[in-house]
C-alpha positions as CSV (number, residue, x, y, z in Angstrom):
1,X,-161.8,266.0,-58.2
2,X,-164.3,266.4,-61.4
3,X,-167.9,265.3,-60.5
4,X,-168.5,263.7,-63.9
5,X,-167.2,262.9,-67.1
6,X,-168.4,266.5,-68.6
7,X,-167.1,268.0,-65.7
8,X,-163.8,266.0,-65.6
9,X,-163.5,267.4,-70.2
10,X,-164.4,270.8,-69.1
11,X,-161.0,270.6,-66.5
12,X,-158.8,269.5,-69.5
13,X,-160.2,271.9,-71.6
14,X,-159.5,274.8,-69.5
15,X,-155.8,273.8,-68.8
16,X,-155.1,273.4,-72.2
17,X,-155.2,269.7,-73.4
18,X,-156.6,269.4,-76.6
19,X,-156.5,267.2,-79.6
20,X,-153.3,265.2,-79.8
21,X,-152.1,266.5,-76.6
22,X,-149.8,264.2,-74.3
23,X,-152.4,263.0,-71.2
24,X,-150.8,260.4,-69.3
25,X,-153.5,257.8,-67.8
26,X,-153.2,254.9,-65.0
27,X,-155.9,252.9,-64.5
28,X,-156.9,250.0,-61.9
29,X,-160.4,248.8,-62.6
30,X,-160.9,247.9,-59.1
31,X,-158.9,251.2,-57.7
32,X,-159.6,254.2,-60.0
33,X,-157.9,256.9,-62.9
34,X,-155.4,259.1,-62.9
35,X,-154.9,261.5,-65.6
36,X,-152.2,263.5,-65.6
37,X,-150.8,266.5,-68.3
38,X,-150.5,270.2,-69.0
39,X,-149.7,270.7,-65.1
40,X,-153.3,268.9,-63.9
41,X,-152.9,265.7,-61.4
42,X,-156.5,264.7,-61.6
43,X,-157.9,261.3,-59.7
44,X,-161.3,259.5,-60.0
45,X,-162.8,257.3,-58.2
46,X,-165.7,254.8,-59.1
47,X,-166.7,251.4,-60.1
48,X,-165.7,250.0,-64.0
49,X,-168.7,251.9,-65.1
50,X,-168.0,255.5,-63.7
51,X,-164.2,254.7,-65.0
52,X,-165.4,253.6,-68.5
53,X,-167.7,256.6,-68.6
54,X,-164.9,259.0,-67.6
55,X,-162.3,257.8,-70.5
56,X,-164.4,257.4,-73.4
57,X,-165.3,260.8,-72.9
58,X,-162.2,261.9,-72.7
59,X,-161.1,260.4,-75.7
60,X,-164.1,261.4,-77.8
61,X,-164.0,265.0,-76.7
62,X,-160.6,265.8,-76.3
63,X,-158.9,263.4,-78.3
64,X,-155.9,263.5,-77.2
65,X,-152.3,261.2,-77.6
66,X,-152.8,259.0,-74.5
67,X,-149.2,258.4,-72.7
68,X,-149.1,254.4,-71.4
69,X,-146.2,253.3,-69.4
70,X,-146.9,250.0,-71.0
71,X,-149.9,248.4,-73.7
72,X,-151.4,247.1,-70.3
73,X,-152.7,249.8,-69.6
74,X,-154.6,249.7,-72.9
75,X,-155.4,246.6,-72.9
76,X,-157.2,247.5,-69.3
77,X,-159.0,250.4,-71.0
78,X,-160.2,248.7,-73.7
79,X,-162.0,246.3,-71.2
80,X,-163.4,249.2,-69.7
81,X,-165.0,250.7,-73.2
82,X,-162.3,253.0,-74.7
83,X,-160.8,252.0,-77.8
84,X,-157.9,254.5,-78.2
85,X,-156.5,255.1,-81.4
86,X,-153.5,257.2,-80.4
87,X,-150.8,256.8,-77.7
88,X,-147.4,257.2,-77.1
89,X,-146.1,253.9,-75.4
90,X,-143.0,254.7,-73.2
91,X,-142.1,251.1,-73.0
92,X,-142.2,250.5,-77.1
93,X,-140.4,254.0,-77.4
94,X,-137.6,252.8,-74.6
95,X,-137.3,249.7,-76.9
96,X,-136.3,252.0,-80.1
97,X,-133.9,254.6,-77.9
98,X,-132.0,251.7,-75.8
99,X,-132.7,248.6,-77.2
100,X,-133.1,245.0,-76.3
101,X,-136.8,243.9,-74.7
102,X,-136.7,244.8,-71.3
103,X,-138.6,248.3,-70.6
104,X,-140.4,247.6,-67.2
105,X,-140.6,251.6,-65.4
106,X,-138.0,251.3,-63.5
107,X,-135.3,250.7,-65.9
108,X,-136.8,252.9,-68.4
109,X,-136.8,256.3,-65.9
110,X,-133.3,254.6,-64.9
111,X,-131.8,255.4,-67.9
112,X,-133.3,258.8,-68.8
113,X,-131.7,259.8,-65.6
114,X,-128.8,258.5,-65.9
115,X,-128.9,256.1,-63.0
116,X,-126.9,252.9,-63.5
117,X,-128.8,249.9,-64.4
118,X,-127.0,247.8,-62.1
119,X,-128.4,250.1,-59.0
120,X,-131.9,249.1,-59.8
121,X,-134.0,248.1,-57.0
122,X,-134.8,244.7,-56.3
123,X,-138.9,243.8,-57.0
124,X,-140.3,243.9,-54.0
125,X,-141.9,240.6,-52.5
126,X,-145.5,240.3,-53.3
127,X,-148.0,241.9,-51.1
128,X,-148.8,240.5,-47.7
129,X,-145.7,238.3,-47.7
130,X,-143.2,238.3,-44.5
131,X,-140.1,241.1,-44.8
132,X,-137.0,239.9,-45.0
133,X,-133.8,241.4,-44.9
134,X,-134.2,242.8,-48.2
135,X,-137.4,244.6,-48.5
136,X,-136.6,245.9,-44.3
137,X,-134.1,248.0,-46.7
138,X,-136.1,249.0,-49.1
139,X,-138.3,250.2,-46.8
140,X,-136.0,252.4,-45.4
141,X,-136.0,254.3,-49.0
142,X,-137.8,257.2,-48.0
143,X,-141.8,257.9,-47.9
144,X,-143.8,254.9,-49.4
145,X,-146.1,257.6,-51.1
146,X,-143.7,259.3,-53.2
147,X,-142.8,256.9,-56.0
148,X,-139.2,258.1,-56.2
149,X,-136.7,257.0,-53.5
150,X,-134.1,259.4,-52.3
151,X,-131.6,257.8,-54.6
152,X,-133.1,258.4,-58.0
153,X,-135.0,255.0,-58.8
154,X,-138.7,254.7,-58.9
155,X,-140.2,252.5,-56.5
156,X,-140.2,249.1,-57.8
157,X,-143.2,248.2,-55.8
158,X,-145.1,250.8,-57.6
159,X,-145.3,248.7,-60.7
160,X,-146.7,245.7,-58.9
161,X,-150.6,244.9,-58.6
162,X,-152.2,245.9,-55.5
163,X,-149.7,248.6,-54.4
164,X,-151.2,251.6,-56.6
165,X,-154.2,251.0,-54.3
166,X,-155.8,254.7,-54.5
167,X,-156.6,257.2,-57.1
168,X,-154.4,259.3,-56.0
169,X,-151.1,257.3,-56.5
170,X,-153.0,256.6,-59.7
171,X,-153.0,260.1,-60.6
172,X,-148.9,260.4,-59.4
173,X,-147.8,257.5,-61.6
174,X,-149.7,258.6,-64.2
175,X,-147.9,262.1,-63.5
176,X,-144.3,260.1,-64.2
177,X,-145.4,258.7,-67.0
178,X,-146.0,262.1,-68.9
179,X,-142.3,263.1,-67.4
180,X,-141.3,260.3,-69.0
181,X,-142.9,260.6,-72.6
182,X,-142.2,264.4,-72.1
183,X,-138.2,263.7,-72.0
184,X,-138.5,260.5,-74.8
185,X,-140.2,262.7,-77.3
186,X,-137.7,265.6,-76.6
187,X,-135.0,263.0,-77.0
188,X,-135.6,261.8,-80.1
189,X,-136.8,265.0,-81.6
190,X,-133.3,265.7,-81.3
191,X,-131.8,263.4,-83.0
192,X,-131.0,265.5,-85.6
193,X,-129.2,262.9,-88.0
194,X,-132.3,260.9,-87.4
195,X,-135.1,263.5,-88.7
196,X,-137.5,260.3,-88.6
197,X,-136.8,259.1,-85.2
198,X,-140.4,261.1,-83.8
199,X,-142.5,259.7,-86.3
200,X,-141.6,256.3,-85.6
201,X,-141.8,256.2,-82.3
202,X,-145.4,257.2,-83.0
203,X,-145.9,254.7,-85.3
204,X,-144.1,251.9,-82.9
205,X,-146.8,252.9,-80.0
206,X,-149.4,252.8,-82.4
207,X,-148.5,249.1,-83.5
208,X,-148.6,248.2,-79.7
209,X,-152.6,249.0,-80.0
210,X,-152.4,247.0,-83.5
211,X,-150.5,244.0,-81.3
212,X,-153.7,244.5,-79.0
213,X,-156.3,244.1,-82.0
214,X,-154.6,241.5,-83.2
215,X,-154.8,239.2,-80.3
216,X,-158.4,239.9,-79.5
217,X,-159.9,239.5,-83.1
218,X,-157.5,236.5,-84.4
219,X,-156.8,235.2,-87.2
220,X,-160.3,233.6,-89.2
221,X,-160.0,230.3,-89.8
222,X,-162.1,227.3,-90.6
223,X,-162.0,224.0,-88.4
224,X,-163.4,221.5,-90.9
225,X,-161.0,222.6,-93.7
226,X,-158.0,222.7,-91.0
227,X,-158.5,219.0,-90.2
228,X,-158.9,217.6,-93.5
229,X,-156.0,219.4,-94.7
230,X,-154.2,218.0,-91.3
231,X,-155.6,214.6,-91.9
232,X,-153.8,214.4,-95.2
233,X,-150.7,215.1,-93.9
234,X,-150.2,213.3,-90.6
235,X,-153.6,211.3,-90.8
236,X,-156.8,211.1,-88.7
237,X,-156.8,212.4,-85.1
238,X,-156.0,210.1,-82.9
239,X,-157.3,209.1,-79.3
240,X,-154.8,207.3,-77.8
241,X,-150.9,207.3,-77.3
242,X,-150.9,204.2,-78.5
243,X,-152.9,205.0,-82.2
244,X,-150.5,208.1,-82.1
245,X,-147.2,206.0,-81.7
246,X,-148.6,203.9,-84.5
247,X,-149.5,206.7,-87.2
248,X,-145.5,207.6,-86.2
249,X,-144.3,204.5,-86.8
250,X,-146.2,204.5,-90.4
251,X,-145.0,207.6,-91.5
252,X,-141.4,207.2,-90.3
253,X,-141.8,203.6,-92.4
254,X,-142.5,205.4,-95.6
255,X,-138.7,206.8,-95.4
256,X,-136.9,203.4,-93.7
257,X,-138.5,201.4,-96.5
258,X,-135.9,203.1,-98.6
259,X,-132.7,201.9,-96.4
260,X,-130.3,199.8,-98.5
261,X,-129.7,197.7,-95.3
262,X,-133.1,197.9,-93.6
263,X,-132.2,199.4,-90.1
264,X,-133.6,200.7,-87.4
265,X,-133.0,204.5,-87.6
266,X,-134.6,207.5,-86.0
267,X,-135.0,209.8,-87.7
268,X,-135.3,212.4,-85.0
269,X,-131.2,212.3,-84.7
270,X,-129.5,214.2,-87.6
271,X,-126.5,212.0,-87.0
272,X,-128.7,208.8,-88.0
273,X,-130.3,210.3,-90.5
274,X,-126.7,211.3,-91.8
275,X,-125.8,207.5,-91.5
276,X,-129.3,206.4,-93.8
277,X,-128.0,208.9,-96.6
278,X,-124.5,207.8,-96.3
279,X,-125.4,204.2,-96.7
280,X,-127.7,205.6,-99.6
281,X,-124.6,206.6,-101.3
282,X,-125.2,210.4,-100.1
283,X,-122.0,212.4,-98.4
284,X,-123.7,215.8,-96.4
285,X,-122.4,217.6,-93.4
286,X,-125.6,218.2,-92.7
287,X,-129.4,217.2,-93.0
288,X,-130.9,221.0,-93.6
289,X,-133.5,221.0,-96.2
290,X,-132.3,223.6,-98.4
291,X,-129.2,221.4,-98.7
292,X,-131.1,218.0,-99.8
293,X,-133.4,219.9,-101.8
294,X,-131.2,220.3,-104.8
295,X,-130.5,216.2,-104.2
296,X,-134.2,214.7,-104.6
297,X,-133.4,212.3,-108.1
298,X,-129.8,211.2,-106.6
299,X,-132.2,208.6,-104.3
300,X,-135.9,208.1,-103.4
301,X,-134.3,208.5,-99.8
302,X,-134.3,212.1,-100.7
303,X,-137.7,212.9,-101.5
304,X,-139.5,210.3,-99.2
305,X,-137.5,212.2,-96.3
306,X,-138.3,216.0,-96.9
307,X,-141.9,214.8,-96.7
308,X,-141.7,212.9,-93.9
309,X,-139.7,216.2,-92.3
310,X,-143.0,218.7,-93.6
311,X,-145.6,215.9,-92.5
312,X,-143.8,215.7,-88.6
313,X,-143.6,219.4,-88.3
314,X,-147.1,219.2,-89.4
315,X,-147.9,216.8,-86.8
316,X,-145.7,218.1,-83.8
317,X,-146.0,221.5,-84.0
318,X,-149.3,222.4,-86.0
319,X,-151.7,219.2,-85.2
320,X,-155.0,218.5,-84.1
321,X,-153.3,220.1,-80.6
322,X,-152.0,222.8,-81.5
323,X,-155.6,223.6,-83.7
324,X,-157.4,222.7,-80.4
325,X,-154.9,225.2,-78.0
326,X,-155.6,228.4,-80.1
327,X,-158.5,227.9,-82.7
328,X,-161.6,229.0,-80.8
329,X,-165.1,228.4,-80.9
330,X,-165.7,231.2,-83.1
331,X,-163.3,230.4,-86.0
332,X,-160.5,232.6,-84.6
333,X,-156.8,231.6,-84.1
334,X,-155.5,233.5,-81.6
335,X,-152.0,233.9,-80.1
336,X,-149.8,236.9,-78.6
337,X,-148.8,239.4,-79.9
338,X,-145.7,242.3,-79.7
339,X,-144.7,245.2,-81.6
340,X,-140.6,244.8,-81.5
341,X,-138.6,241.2,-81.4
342,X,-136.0,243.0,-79.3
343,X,-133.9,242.8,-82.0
344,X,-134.1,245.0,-85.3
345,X,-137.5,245.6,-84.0
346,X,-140.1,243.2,-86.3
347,X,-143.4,242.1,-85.7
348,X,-143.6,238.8,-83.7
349,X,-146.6,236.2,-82.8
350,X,-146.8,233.1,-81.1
351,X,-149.1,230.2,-81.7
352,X,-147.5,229.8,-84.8
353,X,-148.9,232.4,-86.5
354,X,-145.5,233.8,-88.0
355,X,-144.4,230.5,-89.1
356,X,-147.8,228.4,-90.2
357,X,-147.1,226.1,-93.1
358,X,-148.4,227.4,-96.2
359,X,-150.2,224.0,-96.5
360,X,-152.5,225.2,-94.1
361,X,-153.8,228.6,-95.4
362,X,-156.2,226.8,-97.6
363,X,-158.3,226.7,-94.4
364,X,-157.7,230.8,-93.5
365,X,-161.2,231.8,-95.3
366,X,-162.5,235.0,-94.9
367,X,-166.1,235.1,-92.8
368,X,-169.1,235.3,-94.6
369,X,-170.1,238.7,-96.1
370,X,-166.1,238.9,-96.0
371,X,-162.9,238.9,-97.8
372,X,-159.4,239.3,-97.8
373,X,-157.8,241.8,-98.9
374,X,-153.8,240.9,-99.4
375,X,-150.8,243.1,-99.8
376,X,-147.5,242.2,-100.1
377,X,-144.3,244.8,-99.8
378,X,-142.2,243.6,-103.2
379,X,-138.8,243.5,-102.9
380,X,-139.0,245.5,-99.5
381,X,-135.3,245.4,-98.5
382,X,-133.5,246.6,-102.0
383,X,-135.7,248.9,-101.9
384,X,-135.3,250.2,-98.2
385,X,-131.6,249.8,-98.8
386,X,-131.9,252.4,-102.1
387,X,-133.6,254.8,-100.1
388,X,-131.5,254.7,-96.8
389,X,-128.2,254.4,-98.1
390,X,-129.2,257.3,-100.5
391,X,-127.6,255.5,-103.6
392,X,-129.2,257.3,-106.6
393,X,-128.0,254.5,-108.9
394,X,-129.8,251.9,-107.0
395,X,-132.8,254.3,-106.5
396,X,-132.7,254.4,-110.3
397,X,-133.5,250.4,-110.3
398,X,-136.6,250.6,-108.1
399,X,-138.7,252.4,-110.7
400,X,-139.0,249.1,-112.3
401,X,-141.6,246.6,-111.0
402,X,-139.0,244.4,-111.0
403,X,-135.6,245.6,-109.3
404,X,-134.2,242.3,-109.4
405,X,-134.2,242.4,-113.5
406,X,-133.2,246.0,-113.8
407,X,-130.0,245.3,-111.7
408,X,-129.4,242.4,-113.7
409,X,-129.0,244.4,-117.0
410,X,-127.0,246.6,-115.1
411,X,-124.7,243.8,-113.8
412,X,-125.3,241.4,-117.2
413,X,-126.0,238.4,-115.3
414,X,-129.0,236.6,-114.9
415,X,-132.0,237.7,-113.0
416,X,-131.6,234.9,-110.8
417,X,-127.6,235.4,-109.6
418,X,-128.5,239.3,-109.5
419,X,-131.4,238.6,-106.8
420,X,-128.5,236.4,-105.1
421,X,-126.1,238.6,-105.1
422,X,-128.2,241.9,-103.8
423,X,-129.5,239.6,-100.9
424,X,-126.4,238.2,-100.0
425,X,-124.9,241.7,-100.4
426,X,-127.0,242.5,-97.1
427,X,-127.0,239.3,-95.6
428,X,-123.3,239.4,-95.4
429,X,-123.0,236.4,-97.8
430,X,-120.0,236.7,-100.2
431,X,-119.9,232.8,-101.2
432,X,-121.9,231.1,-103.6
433,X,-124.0,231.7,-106.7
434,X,-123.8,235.6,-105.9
435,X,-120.5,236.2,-105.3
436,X,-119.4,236.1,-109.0
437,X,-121.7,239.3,-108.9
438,X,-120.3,241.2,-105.5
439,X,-117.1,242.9,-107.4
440,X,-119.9,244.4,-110.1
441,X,-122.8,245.0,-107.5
442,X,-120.0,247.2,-105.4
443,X,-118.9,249.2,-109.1
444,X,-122.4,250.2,-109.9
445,X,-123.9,250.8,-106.3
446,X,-121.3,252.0,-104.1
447,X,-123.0,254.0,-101.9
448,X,-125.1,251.1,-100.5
449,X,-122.6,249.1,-100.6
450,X,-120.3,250.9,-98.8
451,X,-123.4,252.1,-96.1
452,X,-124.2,248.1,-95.3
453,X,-119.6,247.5,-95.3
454,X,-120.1,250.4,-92.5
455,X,-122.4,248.7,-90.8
456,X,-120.4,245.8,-90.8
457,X,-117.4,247.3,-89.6
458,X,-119.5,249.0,-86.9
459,X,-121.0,245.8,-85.6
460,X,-117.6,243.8,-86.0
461,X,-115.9,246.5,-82.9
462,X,-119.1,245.7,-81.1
463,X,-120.5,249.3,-81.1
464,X,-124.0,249.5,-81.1
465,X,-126.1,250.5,-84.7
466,X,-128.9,253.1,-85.1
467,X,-131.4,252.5,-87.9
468,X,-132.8,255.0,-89.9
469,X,-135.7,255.6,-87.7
470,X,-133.8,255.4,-84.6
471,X,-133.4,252.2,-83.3
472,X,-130.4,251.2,-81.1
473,X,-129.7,247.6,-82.5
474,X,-127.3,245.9,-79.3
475,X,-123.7,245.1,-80.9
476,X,-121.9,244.6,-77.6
477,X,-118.8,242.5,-77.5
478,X,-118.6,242.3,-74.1
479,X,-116.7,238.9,-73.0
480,X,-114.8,238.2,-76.3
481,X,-111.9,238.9,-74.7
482,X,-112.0,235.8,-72.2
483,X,-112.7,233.6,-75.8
484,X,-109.8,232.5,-78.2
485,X,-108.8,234.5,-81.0
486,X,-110.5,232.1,-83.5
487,X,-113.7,232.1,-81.9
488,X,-113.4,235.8,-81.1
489,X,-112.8,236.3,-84.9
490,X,-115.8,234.2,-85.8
491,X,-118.2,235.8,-82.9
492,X,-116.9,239.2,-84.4
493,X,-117.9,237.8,-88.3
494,X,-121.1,236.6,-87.6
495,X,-121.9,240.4,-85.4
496,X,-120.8,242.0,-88.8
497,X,-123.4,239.7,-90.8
498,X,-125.9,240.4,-88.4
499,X,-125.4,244.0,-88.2
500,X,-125.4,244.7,-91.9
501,X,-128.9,242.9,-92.2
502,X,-130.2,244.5,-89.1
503,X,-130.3,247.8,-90.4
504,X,-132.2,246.8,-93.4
505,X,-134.5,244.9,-91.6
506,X,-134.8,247.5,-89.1
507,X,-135.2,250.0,-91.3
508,X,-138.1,248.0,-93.1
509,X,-139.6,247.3,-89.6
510,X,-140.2,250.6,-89.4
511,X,-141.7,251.1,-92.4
512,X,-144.2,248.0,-92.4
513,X,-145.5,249.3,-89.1
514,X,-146.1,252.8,-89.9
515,X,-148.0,251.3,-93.3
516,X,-150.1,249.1,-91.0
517,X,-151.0,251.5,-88.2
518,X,-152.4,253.6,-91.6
519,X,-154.2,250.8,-92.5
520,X,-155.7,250.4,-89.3
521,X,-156.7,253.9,-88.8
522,X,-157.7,254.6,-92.4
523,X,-159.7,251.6,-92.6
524,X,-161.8,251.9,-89.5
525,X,-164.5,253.8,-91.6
526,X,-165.0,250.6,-94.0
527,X,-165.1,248.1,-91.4
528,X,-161.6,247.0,-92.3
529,X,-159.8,244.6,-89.7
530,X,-156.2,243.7,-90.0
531,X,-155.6,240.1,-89.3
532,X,-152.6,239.5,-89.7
533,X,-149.5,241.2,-90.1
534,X,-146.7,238.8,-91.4
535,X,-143.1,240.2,-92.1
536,X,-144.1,242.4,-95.0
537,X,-147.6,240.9,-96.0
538,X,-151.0,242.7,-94.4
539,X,-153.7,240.4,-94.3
540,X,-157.0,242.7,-94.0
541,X,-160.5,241.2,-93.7
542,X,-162.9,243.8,-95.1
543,X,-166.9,243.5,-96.0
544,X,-167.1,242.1,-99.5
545,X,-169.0,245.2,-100.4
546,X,-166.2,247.3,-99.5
547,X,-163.3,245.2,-101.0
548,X,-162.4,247.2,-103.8
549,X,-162.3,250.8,-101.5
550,X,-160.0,248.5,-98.7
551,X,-157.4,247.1,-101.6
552,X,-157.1,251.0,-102.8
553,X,-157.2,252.0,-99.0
554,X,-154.3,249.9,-98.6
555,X,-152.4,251.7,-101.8
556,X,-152.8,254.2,-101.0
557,X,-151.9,253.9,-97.3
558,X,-148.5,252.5,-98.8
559,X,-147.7,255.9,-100.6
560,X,-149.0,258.2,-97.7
561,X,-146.5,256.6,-95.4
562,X,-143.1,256.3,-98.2
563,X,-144.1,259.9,-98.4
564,X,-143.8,260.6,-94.5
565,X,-140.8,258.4,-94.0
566,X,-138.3,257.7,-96.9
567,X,-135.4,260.2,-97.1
568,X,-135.6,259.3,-101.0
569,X,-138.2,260.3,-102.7
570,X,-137.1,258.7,-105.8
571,X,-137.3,255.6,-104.2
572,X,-140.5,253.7,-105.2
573,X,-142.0,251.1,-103.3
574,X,-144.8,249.0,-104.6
575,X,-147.8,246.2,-103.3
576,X,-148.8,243.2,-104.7
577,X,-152.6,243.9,-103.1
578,X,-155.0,241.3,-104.5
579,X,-158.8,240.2,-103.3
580,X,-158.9,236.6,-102.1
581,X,-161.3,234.3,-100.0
582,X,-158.7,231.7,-98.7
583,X,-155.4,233.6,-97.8
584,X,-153.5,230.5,-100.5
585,X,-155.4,232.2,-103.1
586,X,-152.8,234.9,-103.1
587,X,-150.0,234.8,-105.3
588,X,-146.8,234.3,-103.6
């Protein structure tokens, strides 16, 4: 065991790990480190400060790619000091290879050796607790020591607080977790009709320590300007259930003054709400928004009831609560964060900070001395579709700032029915204002066509998709048998929908991230902070001093990674990056 953090680099050093090499790392603040890599099993033991002293040298020396089972163990050594800036997370790169959200240990080293997921161990009963039946058995799975039972499985109760309980299991786990990235990163550089698949799942581990920065800095946001915007909406906060029944009752007033026949209805219940409309001379199958929109001068109904639906989403889900739950005392909203949905693998937040009503960004101000700096990905999925598809023809149309209008020429429709018509195209809509267009999008781009009809026919048989970068998107039909035809035939339509938009959005996934982990890494010399990350949009605060290098930062971060990661170099993808203090000072 090294005898100090110089001591514990010179070790490394002499068995080879240098910068960017793979060094797996557990780590209980309470227990100790293991490092593992490059043959060492190394263990230390200490308090937080001997641990923190240990790791920060290591990754200021050495440098190397840190190998996480999970971004726990990040977020554990970033409490101890170390800030890493490179990993390779075997639970976000499980995520790409099998798909879905699950990727605890145990089912990830399940599957890389081929050990049937229904065979995994049960999670052991907490430390401490009585045995039962069950964990009698599981004791009876070999030595308690070695993490791997006699049948294949890691020990589940390896994975549970309190059971690593010495460095030295520290230093074993950490051991299987460089097995682990070892055989992932083998994998997927083998994907050989996936020549991306390695860089991504660099840049998906690296958007797991984004996810982590994210959650700890927050969103800025001022509290004054957040209630006066909120007080316009759903009025002043209230401090009692009955005021707050009353300011309901108002608001649902200024929509049932407009009832022919003066009833009672709540308008919480679509099928009331259908009833007021019919009785106001309006036929819908449904209350959606987009579908009354087009309706607002058939009846004052109309309007008076989209703005009572923005003011009670206001109210419900983004009031003086919900300000109160997540906007701290330093001007940050803060909520969780993850790297992949589970799905096509996008972004997600809670604390509605994927979904926040554009009403509301009037109060997202940079700090003082600050601003925002504001990118926006245009036209992000024709584009990915040009350059994954390799359609030349459609490549052609993204040299124009405005794809939408080049393809319209090309069509001779509008601008408006062309934009229609290329999003439906991936969405899987063939109805509507855009289908006039389909027969002419499929004659003049035929080989994205025809890659998004694959897709479609791929999801349809329930056989699982790969993106471009790798990604296994789930397409399983498992139980349409037991369903009628009908509803097998309409489960199978809307898989085929899905599919053909997943790997678009997949494929775009990938690409935001990778542009955003540059940004973070890049911008770390101009004290640039990404604060949000929002579909396509990057919202980076930056010193206002520095606002002008950040906004060409972010350029040029953009081109850096379409150069890494498009297969089409003729593809060209473009920002809208402008310079704001209030996030609603950006355009779009």
């Amino acid at each position: 065991m090294p005898t100090g953090p110089a001591a514990l680099v010179e070790v490394l050093a002499g068995a080879g790990v240098g910068k960017g090499d793979l060094l797996a790392v557990a780590v209980v603040a309470e227990v100790g480190l293991g490092l593992a890599g490059h043959g060492l099993e190394v263990a230390i033991e200490g308090d937080a400060d001997v641990l923190a002293a240990h790791l920060r040298a290591v990754d200021a020396e050495v440098q190397p790619r840190w190998v996480l089972w999970s971004s726990r163990t990040a977020a554990v050594m970033r409490q101890l000091g170390t800030d890493i800036g490179s990993c390779w997370d075997v639970a976000a790169v499980h995520r790409l290879t099998g798909g879905g959200w699950r990727a605890d240990p145990g089912r990830v080293w399940a599957r890389l050796h081929g050990l049937p997921p229904d065979t995994l161990p049960a999670s052991p009963q907490r430390p401490g607790a009585p045995l039962d039946l069950f964990t009698m058995a599981d004791r009876d799975q070999g030595d308690p020591e070695q993490p791997v039972r006699p049948d294949g499985h890691l020990r589940p109760d390896w994975d549970q607080p309190g059971w690593v309980a010495t460095p030295e299991r520290l230093a074993r786990w950490a051991a299987l977790a460089h097995e682990v990235a070892t055989q992932q990163m083998a994998e997927r550089a083998a994907l050989a009709d996936r020549p991306k698949a390695l860089l991504v799942a660099r840049a998906e581990s690296a958007a797991e320590l984004l996810c982590l920065d994210l959650a700890a800095g927050g969103l800025p946001m001022d509290r004054a300007t957040a209630e006066t915007l909120l007080a316009e909406f759903v009025g002043p906060r209230t401090h009692s259930d009955a005021d707050a029944a009353e300011q309901r009752r108002r608001r649902d007033d200024e929509v049932l003054r407009h009832d022919p026949h003066g009833r009672n209805v709540d308008l919480r219940s679509p099928a009331q709400v259908k009833s007021l409309l019919r009785r106001a001379g309006i036929e819908v199958p449904d209350t959606r928004a987009w579908r009354l929109e087009p309706m607002v001068d058939t009846h004052p109904v109309v309007p008076a009831l989209l703005a009572w639906r923005k003011a009670e989403r206001m109210a419900t889900a983004f009031g003086y609560a919900w300000l109160d739950e997540h906007l701290g005392a330093d001007g940050r909203l803060r909520g969780d964060w993850t790297g992949c949905d589970g799905a096509a693998g996008r972004m997600t937040a809670s604390a509605g900070l994927h979904n926040m009503p554009a009403e509301l960004r009037p109060a997202v101000m940079a700090e003082p001395g600050h601003v925002f700096v504001r990118a926006d990905l245009g036209q992000i999925e024709p584009r990915v579709l040009a350059a994954v598809s390799g359609d030349e023809e459609l490549a052609r149309a993204t040299r124009s700032d405005d794809l939408y209008a080049g393809v319209a020429t090309t069509l001779g429709v509008e601008r408006d029915i062309a934009k229609v018509a290329v999003l439906g195209a991936m969405y899987g809509q063939t109805t509507g204002r855009g289908a006039q267009a389909l027969a002419g999008l499929r004659a003049a781009y035929p080989v994205a066509i025809e890659y998004l009809e694959q897709a479609e026919r791929e999801a349809r048989a329930g056989r699982d998709l790969c993106t471009f970068g790798g990604r296994r998107v789930r397409m399983s039909n498992q139980g349409d048998h037991d369903l009628p035809e009908v509803d097998a035939r309409s489960r199978a339509a809307a898989r085929g929908r899905y599919g053909r938009n997943a790997m678009i959005q997949g494929a775009a996934a990938e690409l935001f991230k990778m542009w955003a982990v540059t940004v973070r890494a890049r911008g770390v010399t101009l004290g640039a902070e990404i604060v949000l990350c929002l579909h396509d949009e990057l919202l980076v605060q930056a010193p206002a001093s520095a606002a002008a290098e950040v906004a060409a930062l972010v350029d040029d971060a953009l081109q850096e990674t379409v150069h890494r990661w498009s297969p089409a170099p003729s593809v060209r993808f473009l920002a809208d990056t402008s310079i704001v203090a209030r996030w609603s000072d950006a355009k779009g």
